[in-house]
N, C-alpha and C positions, 0 to 999 in steps of 0.2 A: 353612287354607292348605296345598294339598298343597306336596308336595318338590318337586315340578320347579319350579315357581312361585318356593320360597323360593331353590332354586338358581338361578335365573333372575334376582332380585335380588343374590343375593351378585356376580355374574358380572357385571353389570352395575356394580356399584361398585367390583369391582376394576382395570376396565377407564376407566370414567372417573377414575378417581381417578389411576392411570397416565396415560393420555394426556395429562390436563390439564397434573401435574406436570413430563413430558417436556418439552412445547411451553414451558411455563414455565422449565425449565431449558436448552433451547434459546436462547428468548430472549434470555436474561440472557448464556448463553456471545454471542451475534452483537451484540451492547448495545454500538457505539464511544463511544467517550467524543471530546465534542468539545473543544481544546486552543486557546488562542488562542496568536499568535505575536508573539515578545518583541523585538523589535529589540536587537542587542548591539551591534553596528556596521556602518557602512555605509562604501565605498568605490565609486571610479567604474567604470563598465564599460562596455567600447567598446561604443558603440550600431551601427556596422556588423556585429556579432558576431551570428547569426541562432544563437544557446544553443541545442544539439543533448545535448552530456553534462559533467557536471562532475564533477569529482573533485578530493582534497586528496590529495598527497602527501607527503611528506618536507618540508612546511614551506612547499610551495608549492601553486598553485592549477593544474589542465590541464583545459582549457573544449574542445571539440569545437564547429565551425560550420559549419551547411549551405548547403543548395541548392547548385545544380548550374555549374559556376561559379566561386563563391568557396569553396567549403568548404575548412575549414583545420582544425588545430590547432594551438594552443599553448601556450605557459605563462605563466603570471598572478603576478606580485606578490601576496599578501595582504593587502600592508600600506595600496598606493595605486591597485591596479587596473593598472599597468601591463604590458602583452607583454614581457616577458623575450627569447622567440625565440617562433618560428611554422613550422609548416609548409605550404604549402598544397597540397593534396591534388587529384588527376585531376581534371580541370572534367566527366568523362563521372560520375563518384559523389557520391552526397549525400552527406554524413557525418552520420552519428546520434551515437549515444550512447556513449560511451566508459566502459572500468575499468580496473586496475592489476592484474596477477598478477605478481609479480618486479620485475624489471627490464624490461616491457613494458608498452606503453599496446594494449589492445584495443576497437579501433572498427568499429564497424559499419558498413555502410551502409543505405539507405533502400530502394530495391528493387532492388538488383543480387547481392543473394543471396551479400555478400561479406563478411569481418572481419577487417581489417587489422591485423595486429601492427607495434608502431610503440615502435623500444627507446629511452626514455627518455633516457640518456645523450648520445646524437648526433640523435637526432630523425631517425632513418632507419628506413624501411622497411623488414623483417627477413622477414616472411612476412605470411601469411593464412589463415583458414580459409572454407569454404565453407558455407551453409544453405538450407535451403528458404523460402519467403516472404519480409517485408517482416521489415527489422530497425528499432527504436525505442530501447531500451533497452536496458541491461544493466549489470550489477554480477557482482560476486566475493565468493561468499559462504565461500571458501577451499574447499569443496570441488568448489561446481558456477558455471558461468557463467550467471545467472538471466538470462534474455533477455522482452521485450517485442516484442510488434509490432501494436500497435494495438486488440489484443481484450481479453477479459478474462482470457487467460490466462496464466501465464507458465511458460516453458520451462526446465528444469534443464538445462544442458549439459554435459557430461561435459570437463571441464579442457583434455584430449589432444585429442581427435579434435574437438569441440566438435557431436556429436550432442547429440540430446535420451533424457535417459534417463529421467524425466518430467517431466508437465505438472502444474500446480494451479490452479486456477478461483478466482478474486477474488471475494470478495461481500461486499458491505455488506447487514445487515440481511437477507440473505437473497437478497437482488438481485445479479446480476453486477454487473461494473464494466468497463464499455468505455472503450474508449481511453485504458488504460494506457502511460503515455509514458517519461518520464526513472527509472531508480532507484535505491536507495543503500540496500546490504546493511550494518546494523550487527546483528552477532550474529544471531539468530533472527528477528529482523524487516528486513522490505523496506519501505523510504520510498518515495512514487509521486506524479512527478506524474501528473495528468488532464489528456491533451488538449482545450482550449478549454476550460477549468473552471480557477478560482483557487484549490482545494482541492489539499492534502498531506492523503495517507493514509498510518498506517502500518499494514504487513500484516503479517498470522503468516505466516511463512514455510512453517508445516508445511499448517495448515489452509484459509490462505488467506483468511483473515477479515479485513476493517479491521478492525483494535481503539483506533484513533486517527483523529482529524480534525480539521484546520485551516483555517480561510480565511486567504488573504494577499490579499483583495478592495481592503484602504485603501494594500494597496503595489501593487496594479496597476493603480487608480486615478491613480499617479502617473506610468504609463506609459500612458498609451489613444495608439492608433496605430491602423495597419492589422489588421483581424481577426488575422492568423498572429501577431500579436506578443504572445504570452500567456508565462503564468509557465510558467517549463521552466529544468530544472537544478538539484542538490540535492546537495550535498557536506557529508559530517563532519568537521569540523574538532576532530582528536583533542586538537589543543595548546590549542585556546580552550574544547572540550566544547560546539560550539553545532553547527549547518549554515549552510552558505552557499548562498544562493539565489538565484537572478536568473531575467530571462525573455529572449523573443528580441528582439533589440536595443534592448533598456532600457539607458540611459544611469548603473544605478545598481544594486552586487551587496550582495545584505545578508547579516550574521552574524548569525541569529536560535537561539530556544530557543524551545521548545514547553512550554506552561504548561498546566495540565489545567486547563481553569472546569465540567466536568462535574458535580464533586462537588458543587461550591460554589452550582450552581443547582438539584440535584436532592435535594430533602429524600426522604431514603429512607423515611421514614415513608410518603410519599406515591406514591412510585415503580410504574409500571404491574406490576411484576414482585410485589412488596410485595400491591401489591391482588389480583393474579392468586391467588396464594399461600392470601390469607385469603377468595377467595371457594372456592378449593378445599375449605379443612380445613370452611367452613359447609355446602356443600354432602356433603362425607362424613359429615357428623354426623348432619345431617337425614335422610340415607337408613340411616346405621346405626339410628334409632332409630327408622324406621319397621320395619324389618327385626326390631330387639331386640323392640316391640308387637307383629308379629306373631307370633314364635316364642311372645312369650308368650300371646298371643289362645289359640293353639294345644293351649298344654298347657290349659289354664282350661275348654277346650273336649274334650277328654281327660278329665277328669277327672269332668264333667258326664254 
């Protein structure tokens, strides 16, 4: 066997043996684990409320409600569901998705390229920021205002001016993820809902990955109504350690926890990443040792 030949093997199994290990450790980073959801407790919630953003504050619950019309805000009980106060907001603006910075409630709107600052204390209107497209979501992850609007992307916002100073791309398994809705910044990851989907995702915040998934299918089961009335809204509830969730005008907000059944249904022995792995090291052996016979064919033939 000449050189070029045997270099032409060695090159070839340094190259698959890399790519395969890559795509396999690829994998395994994009791998969400799916979590089922624990009911902790449940309380009532106004069913004219059409659930646009939720958030927990200092003890208390602030829900955001759209369409054009009745949109409102206001503050929630946690103990029995009930409005504390409300405000209701321009019948010409939707209201989306609300978060907390300070001493302010920051909401969006739906397509009037608006976000109202709204100071929590007196429930007045304080100011606004301005943005490009459709607003959906948002949260405060303390340094940037992470915004939604229906795609798969989501936008850092810069605190002050509330620009984007960038973007990151959602993907499950490799796939975007459209219609990204309601969200809820804890630490390093972003909670989401999916418009017209009964799934919570949690996302890496840096990379953008689900690395978490939920159905809440048997709690919106208990809400079927008109199409728009899906699950929407997702608040931390720092004092109980759970989220609060509800949908649009479901007559019922629950305190659930997220339990991992990943593990417990995936024997790792058997795991696709597990078998990717040992079809790799078989297939490097095989070609080292055709590689090892022929360098020795070689010399035997040398020698002759």
């Amino acid at each position: 066997m000449g050189r070029r030949a045997l270099a032409s093997v060695l090159i070839m199994i340094i190259f698959f043996t890399s790519e395969s290990f890559a795509n396999s450790s690829s994998e395994n980073l994009d791998n969400a684990v799916e979590s089922s959801i624990v009911v902790v407790d449940t309380i009532a919630h106004d069913s004219n409320s059409f659930t646009q953003g939720l958030e927990y504050y200092n003890g208390t619950l602030l829900e955001s409600s759209g369409l054009y019309g009745s949109s409102s805000i206001r503050e929630v009980n946690p103990a029995n569901g009930e409005t504390i106060r409300s405000l209701p907001i321009n019948e010409s603006l939707f209201a989306e998705g609300i978060t907390v910075k300070g001493g302010s409630i920051i909401m969006l709107t739906w397509k009037e390229e608006l976000a109202l600052e709204i100071d929590i204390e007196d429930f007045r209107i304080i100011g606004n920021y301005t943005f490009q497209g459709e607003g959906w979501g948002i949260c405060f992850n303390g340094d940037h205002f992470v915004t939604s609007n229906g795609s798969s992307v989501l936008s850092y916002r810069d605190q002050q001016t509330f620009e984007t100073n960038y973007s990151v791309n959602v993907t499950w398994d490799g796939e975007s993820v459209q219609n990204l809705n309601e969200l809820e910044c804890v630490n390093d990851k972003i909670y989401a809902n999916i418009w017209m989907q009964d799934t919570i995702i949690e996302i890496n915040s840096t990379t953008g990955m689900v690395e978490m998934f939920a159905s809440a299918k048997t709690l919106s089961e208990n809400h079927e109504g008109p199409l728009n009335e899906v699950l929407n809204g997702i608040a931390l509830d720092h004092n109980r350690d759970g989220f609060w969730i509800t949908g649009k005008n479901w007559s019922e907000m629950y305190l659930v926890n997220f339990e991992s059944i990943g593990e417990n249904q995936t024997n790792k022995k058997d795991s696709p990443i597990s078998i990717q792995i040992l079809d790799n090291w078989t297939t490097l052996v095989v070609l080292l040792s055709i590689t090892i016979s022929l360098i020795f064919s070689r010399l035997v033939m040398r020698r002759n």
